[in-house]
C-alpha positions as CSV (number, residue, x, y, z in Angstrom):
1,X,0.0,0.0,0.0
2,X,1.5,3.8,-1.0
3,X,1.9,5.9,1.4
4,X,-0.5,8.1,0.0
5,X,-2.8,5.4,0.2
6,X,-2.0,4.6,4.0
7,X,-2.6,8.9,4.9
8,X,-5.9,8.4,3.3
9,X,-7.4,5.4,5.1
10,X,-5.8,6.8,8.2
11,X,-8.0,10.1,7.5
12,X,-11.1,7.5,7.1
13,X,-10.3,5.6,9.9
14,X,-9.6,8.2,12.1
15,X,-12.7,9.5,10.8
16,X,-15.0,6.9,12.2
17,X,-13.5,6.6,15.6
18,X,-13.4,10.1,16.1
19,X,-17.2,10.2,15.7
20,X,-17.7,9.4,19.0
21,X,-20.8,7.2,18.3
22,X,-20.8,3.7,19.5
23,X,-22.2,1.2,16.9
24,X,-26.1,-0.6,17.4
25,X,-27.8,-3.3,15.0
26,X,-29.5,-1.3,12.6
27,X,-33.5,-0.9,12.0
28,X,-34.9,-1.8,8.8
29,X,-36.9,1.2,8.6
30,X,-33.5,3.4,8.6
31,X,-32.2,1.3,5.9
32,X,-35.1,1.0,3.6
33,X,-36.3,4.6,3.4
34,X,-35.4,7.1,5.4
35,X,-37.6,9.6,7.0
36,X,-36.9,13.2,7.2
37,X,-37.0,12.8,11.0
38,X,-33.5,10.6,10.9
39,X,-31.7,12.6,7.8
40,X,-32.6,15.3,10.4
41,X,-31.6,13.6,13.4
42,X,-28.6,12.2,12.0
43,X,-27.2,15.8,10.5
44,X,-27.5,17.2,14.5
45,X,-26.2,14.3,15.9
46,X,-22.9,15.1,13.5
47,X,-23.5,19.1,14.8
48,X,-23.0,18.1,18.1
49,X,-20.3,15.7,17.9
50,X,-18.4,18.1,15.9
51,X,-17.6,16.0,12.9
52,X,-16.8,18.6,10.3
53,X,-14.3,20.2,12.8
54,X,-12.9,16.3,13.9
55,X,-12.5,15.6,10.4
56,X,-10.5,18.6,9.1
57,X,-8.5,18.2,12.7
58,X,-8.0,14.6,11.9
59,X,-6.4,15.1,8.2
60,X,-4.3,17.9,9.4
61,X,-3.1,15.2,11.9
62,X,-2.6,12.4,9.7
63,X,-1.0,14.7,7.5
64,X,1.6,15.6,9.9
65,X,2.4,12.3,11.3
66,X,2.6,10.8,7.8
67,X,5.5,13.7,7.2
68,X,7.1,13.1,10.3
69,X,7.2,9.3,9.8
70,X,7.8,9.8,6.2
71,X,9.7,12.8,5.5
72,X,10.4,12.4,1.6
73,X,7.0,13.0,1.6
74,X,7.6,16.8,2.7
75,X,7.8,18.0,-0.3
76,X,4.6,17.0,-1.4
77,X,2.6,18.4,1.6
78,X,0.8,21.3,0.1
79,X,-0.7,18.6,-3.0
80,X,-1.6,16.0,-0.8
81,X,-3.4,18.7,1.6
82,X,-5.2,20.1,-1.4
83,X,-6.1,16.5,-2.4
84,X,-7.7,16.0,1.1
85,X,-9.3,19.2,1.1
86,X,-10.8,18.8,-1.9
87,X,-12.0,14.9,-1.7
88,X,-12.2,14.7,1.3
89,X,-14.7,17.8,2.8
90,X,-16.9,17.9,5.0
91,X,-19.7,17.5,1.8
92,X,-18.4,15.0,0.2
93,X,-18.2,12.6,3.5
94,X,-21.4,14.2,5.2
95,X,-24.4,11.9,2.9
96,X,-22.0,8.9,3.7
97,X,-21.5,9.9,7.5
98,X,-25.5,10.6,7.6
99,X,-26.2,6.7,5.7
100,X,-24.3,5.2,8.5
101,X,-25.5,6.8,11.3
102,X,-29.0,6.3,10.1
103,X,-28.6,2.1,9.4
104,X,-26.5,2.3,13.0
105,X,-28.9,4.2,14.8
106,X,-32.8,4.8,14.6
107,X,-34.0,8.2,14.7
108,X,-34.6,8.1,18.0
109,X,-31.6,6.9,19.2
110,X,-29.9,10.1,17.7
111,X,-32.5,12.3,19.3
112,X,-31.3,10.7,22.2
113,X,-27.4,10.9,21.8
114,X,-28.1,14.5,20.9
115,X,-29.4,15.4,23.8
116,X,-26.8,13.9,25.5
117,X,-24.0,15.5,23.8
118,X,-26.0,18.8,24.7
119,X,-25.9,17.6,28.1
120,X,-22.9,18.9,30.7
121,X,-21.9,15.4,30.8
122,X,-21.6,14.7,26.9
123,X,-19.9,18.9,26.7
124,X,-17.7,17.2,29.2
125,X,-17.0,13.9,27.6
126,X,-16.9,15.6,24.2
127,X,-14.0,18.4,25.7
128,X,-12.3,15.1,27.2
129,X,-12.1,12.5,23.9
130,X,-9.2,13.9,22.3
131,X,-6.9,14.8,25.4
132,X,-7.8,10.8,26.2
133,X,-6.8,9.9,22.9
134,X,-3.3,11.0,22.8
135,X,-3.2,9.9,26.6
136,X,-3.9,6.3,25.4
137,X,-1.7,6.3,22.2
138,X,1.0,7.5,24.7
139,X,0.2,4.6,27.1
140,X,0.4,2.1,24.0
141,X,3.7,4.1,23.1
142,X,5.3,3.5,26.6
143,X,3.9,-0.3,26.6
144,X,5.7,-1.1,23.4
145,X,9.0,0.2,23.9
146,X,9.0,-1.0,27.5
147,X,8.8,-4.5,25.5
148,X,10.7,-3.7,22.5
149,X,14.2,-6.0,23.5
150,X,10.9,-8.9,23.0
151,X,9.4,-7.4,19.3
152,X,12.6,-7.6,18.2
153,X,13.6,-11.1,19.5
154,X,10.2,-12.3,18.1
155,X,11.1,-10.4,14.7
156,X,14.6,-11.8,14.7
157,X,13.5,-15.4,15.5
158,X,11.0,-15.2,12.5
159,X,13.6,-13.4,10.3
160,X,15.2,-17.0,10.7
161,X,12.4,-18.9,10.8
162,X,11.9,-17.8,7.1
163,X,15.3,-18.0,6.4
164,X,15.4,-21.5,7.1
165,X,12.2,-22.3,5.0
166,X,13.7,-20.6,2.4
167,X,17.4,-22.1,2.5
168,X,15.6,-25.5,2.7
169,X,12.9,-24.7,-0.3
170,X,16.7,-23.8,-2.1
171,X,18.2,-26.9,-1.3
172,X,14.8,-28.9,-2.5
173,X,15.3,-26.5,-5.7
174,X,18.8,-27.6,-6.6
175,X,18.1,-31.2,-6.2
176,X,14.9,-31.2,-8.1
177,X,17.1,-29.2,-10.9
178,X,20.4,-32.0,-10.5
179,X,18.0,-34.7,-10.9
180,X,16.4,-33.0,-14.3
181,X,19.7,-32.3,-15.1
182,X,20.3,-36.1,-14.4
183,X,17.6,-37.1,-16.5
184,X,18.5,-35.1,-19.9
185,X,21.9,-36.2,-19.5
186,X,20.2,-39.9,-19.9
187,X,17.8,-39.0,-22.4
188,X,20.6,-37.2,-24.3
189,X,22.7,-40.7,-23.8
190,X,20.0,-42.9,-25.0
191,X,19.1,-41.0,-28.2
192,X,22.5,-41.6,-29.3
């Protein structure tokens, strides 16, 4: 996968976490035809979770870390940014965002997450997601290189692993090739 290709699922990805919506069986009656009442429902319900702002937070973001992990990439910041901008708006995503949230939640449902989000609570657990976030990537951070000296031991012992399947698939190689070699030399003998 290109790296561009990895920024861009990153940005979709990113995308649907950053929702903050947690995912129900959907109702037929979503799915089949939507009412006004859930196009409605499900347009506040991304007001109030902010997903236009998440979203051009979350490619800025990707951007960055994509340049920072890749930085031959640098000089292509400004096209790939334009690219994002431009496919990946808030209007291009929002009648996608809206169909998911409507076969995810019924109309009611988002009423109620709405209110919710209105709520101190959700203002508080809305203020709270992205500071938790990076809190929790850091935690994963720490947890990984406190065990690094074991990724690598695991990566090295593979590294041979395959090295030895290869070597042996090698040696199976030559021998099937010395015995076809064998052979023509016969046929080659018995045709004179």
């Amino acid at each position: 996968m290109s790296r561009f290709s990895l920024i861009i699922s990153g940005v979709f990805l990113s995308a649907a976490l950053s929702s903050q919506v947690v995912a129900n069986q959907a109702t037929s009656a979503a799915i089949e035809s939507p009412s006004n009442k859930a196009i409605s429902a499900a347009d506040q319900l991304m007001e109030v979770t902010g997903v236009n702002s998440s979203l051009k937070s979350i490619g800025s973001d990707m951007l960055m870390a994509q340049l920072q992990a890749n930085p031959s990439m640098k000089p292509y910041k400004q096209v790939i940014q334009g690219f994002v901008e431009k496919h990946l708006a808030f209007e291009h995503i929002q009648p996608k965002l809206r169909q998911l949230y409507m076969e995810t939640f019924s109309a009611e449902e988002m009423a109620q997450l709405v209110a919710f989000h209105q709520s101190p609570l959700g203002q508080k657990a809305k203020a709270s997601m992205q500071t938790l976030r990076i809190k929790g990537a850091q935690i994963g951070a720490e947890l990984v290189q406190a065990n690094l000296p074991e990724l690598q031991a695991l990566i090295k012992a593979e590294a041979a692993r395959i090295e030895g399947q290869q070597a042996h698939s090698n040696k199976i190689t030559d021998a099937i090739q010395s015995e076809m070699d064998n052979i023509n030399k016969v046929n080659k003998a018995a045709k004179k």
